[in-house]
PDB file of N, H, CA, C and O in Angstrom:
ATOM      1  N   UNK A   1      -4.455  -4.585   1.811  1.00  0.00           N
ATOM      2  CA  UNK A   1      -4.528  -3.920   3.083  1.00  0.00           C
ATOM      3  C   UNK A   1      -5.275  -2.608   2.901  1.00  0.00           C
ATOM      4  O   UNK A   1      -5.083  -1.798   1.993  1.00  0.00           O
ATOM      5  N   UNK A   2      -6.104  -2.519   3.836  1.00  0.00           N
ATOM      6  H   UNK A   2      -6.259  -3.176   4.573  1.00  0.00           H
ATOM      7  CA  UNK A   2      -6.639  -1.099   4.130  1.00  0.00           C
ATOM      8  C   UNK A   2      -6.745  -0.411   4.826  1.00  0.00           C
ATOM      9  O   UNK A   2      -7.314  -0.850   5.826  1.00  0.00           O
ATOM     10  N   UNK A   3      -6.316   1.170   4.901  1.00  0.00           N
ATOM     11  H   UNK A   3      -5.853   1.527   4.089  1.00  0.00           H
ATOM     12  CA  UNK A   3      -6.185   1.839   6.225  1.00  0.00           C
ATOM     13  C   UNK A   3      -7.106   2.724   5.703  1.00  0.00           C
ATOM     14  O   UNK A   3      -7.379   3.118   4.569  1.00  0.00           O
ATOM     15  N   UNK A   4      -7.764   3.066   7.504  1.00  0.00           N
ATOM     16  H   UNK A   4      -7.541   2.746   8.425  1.00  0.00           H
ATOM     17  CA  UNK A   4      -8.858   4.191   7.171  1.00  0.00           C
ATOM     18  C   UNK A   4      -8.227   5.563   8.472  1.00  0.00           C
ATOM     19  O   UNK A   4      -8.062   5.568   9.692  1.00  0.00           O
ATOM     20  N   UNK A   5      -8.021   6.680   7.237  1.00  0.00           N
ATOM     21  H   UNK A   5      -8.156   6.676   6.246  1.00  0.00           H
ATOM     22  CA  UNK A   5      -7.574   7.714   8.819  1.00  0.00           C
ATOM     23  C   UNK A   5      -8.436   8.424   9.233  1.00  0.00           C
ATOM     24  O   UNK A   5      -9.232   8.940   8.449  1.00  0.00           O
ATOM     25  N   UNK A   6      -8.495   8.607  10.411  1.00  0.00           N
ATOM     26  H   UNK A   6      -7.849   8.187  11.048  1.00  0.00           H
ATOM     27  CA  UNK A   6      -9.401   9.048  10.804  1.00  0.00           C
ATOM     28  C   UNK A   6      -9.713  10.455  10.262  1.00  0.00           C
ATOM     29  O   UNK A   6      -8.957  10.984   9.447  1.00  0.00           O
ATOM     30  N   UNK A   7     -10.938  11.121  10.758  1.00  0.00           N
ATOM     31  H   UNK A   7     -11.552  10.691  11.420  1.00  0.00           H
ATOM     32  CA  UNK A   7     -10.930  12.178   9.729  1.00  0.00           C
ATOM     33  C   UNK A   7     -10.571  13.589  10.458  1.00  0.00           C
ATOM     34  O   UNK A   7     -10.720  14.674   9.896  1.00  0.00           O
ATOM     35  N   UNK A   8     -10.136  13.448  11.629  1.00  0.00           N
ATOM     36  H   UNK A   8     -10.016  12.566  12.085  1.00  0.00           H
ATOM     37  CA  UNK A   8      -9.750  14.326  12.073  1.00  0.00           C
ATOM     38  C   UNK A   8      -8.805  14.531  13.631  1.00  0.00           C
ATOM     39  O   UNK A   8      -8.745  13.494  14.292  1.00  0.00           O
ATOM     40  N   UNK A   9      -8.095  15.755  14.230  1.00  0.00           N
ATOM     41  H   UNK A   9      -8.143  16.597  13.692  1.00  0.00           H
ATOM     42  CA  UNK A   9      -6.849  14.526  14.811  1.00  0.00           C
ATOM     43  C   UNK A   9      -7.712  15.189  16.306  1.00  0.00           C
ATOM     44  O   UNK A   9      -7.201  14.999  17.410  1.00  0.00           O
ATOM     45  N   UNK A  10      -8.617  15.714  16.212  1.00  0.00           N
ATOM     46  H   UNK A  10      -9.031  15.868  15.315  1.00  0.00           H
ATOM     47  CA  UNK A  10      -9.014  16.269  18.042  1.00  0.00           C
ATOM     48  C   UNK A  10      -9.725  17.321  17.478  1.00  0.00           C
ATOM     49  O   UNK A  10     -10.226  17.505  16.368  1.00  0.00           O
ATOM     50  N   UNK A  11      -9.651  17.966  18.502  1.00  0.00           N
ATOM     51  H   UNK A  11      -9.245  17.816  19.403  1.00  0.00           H
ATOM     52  CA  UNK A  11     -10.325  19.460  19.182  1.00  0.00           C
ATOM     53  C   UNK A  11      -9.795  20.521  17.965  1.00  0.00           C
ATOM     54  O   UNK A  11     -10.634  21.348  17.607  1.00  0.00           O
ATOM     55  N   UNK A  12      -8.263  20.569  17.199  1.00  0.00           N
ATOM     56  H   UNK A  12      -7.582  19.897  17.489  1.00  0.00           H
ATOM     57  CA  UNK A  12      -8.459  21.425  16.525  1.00  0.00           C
ATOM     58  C   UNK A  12      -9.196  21.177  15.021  1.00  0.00           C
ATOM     59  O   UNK A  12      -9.385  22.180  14.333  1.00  0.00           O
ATOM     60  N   UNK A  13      -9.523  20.146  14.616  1.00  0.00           N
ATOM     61  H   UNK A  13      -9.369  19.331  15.175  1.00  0.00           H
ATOM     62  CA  UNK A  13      -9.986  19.667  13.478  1.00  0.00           C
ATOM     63  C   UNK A  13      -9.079  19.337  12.216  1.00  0.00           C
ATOM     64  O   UNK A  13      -9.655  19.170  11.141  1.00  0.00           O
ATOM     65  N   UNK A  14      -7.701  19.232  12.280  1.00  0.00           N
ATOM     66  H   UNK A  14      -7.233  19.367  13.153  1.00  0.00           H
ATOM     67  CA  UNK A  14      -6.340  19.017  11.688  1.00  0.00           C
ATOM     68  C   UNK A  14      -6.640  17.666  11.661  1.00  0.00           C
ATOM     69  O   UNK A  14      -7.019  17.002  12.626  1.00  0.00           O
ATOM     70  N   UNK A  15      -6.406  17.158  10.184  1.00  0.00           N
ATOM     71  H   UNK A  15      -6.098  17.697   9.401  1.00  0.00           H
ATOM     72  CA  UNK A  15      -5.993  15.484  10.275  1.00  0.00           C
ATOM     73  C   UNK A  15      -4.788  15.227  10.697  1.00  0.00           C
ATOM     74  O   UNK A  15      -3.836  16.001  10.591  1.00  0.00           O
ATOM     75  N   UNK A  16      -4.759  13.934  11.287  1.00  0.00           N
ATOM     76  H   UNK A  16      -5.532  13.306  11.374  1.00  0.00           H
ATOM     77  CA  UNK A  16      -3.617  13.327  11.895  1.00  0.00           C
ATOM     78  C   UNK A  16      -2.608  12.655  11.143  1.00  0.00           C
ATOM     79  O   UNK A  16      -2.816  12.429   9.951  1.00  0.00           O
ATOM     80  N   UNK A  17      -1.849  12.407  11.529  1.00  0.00           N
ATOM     81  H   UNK A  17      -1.679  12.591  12.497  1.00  0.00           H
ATOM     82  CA  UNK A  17      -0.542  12.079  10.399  1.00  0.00           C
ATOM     83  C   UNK A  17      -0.306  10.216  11.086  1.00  0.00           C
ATOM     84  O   UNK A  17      -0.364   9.776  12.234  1.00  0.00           O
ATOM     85  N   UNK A  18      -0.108   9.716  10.093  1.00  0.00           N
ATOM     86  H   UNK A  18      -0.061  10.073   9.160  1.00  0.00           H
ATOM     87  CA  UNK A  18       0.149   8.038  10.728  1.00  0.00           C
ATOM     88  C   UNK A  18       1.515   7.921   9.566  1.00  0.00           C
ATOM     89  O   UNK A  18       1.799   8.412   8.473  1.00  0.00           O
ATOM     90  N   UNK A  19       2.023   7.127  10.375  1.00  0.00           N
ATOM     91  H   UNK A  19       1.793   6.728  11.263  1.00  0.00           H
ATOM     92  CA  UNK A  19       2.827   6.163   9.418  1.00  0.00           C
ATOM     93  C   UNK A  19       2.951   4.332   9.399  1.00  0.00           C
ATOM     94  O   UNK A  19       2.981   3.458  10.266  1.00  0.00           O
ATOM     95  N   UNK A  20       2.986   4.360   8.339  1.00  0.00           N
ATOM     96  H   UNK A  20       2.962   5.070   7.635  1.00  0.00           H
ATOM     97  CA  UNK A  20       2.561   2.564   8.609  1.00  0.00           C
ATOM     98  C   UNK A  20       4.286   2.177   7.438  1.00  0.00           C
ATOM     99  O   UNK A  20       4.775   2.703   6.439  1.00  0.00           O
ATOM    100  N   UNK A  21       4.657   0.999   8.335  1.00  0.00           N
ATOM    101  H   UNK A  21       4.260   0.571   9.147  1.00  0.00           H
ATOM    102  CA  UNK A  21       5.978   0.435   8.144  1.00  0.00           C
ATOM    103  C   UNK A  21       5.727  -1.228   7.752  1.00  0.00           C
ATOM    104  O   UNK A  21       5.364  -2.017   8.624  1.00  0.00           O
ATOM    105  N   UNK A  22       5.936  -1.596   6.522  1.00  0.00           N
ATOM    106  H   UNK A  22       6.231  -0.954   5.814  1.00  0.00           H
ATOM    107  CA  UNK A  22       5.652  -2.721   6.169  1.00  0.00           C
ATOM    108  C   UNK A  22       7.140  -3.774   6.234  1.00  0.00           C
ATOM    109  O   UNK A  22       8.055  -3.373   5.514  1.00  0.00           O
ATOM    110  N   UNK A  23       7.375  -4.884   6.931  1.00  0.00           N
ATOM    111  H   UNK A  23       6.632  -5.210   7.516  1.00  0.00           H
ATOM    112  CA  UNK A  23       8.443  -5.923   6.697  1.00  0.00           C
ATOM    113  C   UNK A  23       8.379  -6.800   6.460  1.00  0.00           C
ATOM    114  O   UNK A  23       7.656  -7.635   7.004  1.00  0.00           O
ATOM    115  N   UNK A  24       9.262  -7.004   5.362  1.00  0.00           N
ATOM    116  H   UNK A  24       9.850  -6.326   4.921  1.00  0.00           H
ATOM    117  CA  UNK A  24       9.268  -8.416   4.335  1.00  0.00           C
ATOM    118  C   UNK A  24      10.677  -9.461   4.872  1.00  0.00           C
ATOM    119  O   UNK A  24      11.742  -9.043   5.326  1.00  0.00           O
ATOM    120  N   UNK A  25      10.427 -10.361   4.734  1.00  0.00           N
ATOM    121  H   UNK A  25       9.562 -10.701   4.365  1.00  0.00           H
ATOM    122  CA  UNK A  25      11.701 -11.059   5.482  1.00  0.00           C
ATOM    123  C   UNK A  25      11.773 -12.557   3.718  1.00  0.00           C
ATOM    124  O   UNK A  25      11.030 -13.448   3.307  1.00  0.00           O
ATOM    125  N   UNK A  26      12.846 -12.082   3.384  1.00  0.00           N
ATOM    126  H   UNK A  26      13.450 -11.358   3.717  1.00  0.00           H
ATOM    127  CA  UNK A  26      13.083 -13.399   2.564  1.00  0.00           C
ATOM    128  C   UNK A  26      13.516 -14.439   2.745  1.00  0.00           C
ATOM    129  O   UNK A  26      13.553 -14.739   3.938  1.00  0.00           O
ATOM    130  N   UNK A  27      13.953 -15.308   1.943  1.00  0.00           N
ATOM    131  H   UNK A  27      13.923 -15.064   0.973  1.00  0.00           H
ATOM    132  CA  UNK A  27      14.334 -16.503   2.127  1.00  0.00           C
ATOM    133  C   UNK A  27      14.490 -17.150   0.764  1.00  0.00           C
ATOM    134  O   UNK A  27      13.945 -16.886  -0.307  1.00  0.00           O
ATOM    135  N   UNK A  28      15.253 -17.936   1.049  1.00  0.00           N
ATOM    136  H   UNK A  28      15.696 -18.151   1.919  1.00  0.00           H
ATOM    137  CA  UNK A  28      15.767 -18.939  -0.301  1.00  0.00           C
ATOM    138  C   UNK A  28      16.074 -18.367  -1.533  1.00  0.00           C
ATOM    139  O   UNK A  28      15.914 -18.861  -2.649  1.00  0.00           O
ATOM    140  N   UNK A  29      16.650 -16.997  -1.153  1.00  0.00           N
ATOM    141  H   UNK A  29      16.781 -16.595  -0.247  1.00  0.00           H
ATOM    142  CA  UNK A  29      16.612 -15.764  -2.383  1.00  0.00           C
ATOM    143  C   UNK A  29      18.023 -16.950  -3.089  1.00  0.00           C
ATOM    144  O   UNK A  29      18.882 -17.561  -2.453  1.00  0.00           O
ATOM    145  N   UNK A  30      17.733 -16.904  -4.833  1.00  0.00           N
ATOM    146  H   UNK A  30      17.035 -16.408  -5.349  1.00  0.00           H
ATOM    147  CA  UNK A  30      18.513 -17.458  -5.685  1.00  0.00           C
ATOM    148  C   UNK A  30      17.797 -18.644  -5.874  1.00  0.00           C
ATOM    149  O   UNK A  30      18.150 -19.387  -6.790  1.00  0.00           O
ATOM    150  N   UNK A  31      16.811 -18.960  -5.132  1.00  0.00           N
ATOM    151  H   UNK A  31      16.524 -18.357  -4.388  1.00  0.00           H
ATOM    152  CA  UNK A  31      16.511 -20.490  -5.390  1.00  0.00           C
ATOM    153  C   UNK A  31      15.508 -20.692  -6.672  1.00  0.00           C
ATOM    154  O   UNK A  31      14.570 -19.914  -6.845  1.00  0.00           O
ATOM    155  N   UNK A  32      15.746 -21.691  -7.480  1.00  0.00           N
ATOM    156  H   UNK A  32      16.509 -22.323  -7.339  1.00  0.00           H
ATOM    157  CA  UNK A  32      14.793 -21.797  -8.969  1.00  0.00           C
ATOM    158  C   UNK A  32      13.820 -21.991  -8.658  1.00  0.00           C
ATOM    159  O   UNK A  32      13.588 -22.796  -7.756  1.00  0.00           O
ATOM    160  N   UNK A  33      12.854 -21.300  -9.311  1.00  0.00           N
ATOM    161  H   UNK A  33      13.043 -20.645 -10.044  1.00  0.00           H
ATOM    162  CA  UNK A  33      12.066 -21.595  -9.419  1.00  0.00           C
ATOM    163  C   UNK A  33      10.818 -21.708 -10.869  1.00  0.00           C
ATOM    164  O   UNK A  33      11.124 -21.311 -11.993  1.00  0.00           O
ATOM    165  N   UNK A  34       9.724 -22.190 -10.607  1.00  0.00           N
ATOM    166  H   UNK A  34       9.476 -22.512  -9.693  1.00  0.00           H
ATOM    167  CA  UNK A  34       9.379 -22.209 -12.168  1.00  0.00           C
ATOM    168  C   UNK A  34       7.397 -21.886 -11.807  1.00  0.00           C
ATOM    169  O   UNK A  34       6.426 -22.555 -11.454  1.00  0.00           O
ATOM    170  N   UNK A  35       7.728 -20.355 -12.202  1.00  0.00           N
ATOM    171  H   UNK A  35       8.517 -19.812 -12.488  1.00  0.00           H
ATOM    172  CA  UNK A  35       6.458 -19.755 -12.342  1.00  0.00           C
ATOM    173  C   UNK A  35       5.876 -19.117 -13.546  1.00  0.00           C
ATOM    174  O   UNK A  35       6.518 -18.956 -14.584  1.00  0.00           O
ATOM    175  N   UNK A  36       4.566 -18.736 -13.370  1.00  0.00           N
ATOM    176  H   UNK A  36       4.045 -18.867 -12.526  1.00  0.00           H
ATOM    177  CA  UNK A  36       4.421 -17.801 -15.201  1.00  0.00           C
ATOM    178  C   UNK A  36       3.204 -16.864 -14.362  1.00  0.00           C
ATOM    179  O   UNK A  36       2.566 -17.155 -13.349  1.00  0.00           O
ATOM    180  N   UNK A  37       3.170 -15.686 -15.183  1.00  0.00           N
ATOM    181  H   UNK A  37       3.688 -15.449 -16.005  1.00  0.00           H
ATOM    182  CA  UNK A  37       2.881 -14.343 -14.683  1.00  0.00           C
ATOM    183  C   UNK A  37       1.454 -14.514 -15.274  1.00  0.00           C
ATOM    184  O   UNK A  37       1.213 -15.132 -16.311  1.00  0.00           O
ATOM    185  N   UNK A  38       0.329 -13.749 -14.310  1.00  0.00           N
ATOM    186  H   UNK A  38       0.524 -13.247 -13.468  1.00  0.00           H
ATOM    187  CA  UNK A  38      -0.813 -14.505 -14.959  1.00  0.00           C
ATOM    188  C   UNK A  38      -1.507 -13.359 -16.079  1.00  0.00           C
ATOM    189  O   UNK A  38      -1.315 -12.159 -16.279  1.00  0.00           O
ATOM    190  N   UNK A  39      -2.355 -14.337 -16.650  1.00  0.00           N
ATOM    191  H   UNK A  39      -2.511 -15.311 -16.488  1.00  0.00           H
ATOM    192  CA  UNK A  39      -2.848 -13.529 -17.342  1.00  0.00           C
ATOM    193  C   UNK A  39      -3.219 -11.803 -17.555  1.00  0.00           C
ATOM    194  O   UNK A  39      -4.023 -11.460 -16.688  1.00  0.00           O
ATOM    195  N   UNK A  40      -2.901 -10.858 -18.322  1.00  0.00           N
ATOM    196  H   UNK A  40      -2.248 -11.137 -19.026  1.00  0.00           H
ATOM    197  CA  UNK A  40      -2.870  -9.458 -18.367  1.00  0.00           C
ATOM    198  C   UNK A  40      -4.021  -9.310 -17.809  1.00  0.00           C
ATOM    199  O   UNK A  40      -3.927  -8.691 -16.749  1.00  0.00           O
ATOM    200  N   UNK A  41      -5.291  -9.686 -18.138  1.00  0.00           N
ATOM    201  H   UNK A  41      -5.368 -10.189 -18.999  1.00  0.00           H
ATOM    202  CA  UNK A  41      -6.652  -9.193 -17.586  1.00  0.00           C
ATOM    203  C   UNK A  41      -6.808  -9.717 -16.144  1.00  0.00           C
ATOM    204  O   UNK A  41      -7.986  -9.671 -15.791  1.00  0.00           O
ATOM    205  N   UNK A  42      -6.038 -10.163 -15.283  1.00  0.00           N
ATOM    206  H   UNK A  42      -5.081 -10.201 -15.570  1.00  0.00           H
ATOM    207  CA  UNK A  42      -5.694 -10.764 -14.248  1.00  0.00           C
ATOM    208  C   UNK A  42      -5.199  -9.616 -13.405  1.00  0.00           C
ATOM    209  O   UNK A  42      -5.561  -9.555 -12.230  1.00  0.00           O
ATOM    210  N   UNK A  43      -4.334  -8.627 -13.958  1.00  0.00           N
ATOM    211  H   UNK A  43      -4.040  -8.676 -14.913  1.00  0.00           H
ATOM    212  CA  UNK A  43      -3.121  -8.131 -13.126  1.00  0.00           C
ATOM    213  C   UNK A  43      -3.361  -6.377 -13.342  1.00  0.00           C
ATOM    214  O   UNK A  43      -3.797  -6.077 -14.454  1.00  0.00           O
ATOM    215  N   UNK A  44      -3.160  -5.452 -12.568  1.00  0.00           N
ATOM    216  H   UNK A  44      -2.806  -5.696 -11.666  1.00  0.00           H
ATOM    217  CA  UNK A  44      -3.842  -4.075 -12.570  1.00  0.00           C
ATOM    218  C   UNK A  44      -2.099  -3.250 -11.880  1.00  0.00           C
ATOM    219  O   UNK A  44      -1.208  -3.542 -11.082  1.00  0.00           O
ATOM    220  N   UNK A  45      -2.439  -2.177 -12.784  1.00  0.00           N
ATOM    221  H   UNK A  45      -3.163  -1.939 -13.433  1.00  0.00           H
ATOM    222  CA  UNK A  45      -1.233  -1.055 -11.873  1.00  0.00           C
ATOM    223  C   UNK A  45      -2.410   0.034 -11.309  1.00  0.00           C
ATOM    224  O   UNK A  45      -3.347   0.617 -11.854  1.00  0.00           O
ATOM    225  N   UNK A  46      -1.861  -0.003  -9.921  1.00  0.00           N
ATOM    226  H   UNK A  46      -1.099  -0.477  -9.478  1.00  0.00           H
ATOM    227  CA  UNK A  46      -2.512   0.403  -9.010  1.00  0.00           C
ATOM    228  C   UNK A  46      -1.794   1.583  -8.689  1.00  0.00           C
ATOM    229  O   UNK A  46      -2.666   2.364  -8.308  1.00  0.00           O
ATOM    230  N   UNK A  47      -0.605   2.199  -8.625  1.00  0.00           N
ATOM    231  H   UNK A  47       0.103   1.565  -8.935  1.00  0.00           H
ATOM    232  CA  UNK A  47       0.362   2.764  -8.475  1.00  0.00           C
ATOM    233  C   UNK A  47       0.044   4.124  -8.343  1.00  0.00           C
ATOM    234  O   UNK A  47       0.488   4.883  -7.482  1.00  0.00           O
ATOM    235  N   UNK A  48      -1.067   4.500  -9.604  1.00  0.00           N
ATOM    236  H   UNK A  48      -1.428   3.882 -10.303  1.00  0.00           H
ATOM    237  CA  UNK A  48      -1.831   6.328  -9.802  1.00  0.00           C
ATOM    238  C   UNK A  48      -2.806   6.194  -8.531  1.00  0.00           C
ATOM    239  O   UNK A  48      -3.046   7.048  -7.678  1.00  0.00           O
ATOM    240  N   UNK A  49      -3.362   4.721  -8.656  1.00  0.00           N
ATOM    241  H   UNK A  49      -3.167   4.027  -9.349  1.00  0.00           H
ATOM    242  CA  UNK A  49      -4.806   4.838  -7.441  1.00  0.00           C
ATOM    243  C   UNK A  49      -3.761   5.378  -6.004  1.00  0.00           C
ATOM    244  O   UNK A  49      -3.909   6.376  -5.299  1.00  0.00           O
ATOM    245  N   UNK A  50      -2.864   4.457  -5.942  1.00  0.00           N
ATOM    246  H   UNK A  50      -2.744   3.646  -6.514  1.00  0.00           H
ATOM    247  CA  UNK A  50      -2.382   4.542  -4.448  1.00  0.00           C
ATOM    248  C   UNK A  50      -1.902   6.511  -3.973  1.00  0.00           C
ATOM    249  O   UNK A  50      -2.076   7.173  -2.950  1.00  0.00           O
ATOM    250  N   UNK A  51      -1.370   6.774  -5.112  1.00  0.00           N
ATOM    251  H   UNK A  51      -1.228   6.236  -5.943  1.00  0.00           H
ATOM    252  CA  UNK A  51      -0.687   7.959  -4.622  1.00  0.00           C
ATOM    253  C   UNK A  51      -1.736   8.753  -4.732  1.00  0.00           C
ATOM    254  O   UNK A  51      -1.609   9.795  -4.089  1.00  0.00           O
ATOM    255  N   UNK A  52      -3.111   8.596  -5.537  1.00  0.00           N
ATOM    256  H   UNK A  52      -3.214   7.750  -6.060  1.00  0.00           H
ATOM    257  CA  UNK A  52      -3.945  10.009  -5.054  1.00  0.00           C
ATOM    258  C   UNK A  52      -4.352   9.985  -4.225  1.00  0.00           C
ATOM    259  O   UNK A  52      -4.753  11.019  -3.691  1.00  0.00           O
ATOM    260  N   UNK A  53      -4.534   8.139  -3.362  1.00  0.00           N
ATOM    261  H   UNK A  53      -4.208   7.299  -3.796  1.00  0.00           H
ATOM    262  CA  UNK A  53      -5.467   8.426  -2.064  1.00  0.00           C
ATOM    263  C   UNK A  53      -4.605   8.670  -1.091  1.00  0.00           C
ATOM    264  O   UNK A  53      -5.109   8.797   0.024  1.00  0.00           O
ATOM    265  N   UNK A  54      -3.063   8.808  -1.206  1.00  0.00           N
ATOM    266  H   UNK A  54      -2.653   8.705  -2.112  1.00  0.00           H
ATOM    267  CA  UNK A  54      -2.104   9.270  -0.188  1.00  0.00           C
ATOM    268  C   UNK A  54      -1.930  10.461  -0.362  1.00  0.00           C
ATOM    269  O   UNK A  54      -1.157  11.043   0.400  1.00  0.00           O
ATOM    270  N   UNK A  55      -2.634  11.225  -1.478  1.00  0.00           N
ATOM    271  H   UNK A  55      -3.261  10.751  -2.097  1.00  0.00           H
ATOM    272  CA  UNK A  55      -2.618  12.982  -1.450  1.00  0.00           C
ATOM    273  C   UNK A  55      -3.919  13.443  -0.983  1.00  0.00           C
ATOM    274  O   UNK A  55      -4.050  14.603  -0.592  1.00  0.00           O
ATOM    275  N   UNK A  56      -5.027  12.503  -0.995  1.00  0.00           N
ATOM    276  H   UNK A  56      -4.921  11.560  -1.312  1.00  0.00           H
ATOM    277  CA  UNK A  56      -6.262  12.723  -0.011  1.00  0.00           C
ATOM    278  C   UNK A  56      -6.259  13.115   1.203  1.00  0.00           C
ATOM    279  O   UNK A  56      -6.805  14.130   1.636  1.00  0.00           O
ATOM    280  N   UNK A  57      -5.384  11.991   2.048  1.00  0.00           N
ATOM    281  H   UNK A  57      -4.941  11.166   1.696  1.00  0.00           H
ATOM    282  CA  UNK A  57      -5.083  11.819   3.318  1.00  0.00           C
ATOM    283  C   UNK A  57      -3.924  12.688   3.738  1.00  0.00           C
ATOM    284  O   UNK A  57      -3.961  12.917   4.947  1.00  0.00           O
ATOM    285  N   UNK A  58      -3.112  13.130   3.236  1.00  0.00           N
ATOM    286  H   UNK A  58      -3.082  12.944   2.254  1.00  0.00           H
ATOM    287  CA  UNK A  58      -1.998  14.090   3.255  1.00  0.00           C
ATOM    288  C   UNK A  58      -2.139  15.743   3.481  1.00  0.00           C
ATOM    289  O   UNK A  58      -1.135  16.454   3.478  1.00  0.00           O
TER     290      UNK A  58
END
């Protein structure tokens, strides 16, 4: 997902503040299953990216 904020909130030139609310709804929680985690060069922590571009926008 990608959000783009705008770059400014009006007339005084202040960025605007958003909040975005994500919902997950489960199901069949406990149920077996049989998966395997994929390959390391496959899979990225994104975690540093996310929070600097939420101190960009902040």
């Amino acid at each position: 997902m990608t959000v783009k904020v705008p770059a400014s909130g009006g007339a005084s030139g202040s960025p605007r503040r958003i909040t975005i609310s994500t919902v997950m709804e489960s199901a069949d929680c406990g149920t077996d299953i049989d998966a395997e985690a994929p390959p390391a060069g496959r899979v990225a922590d994104v975690t540093d990216q996310a929070a600097r571009q939420g101190r960009k926008h902040s």
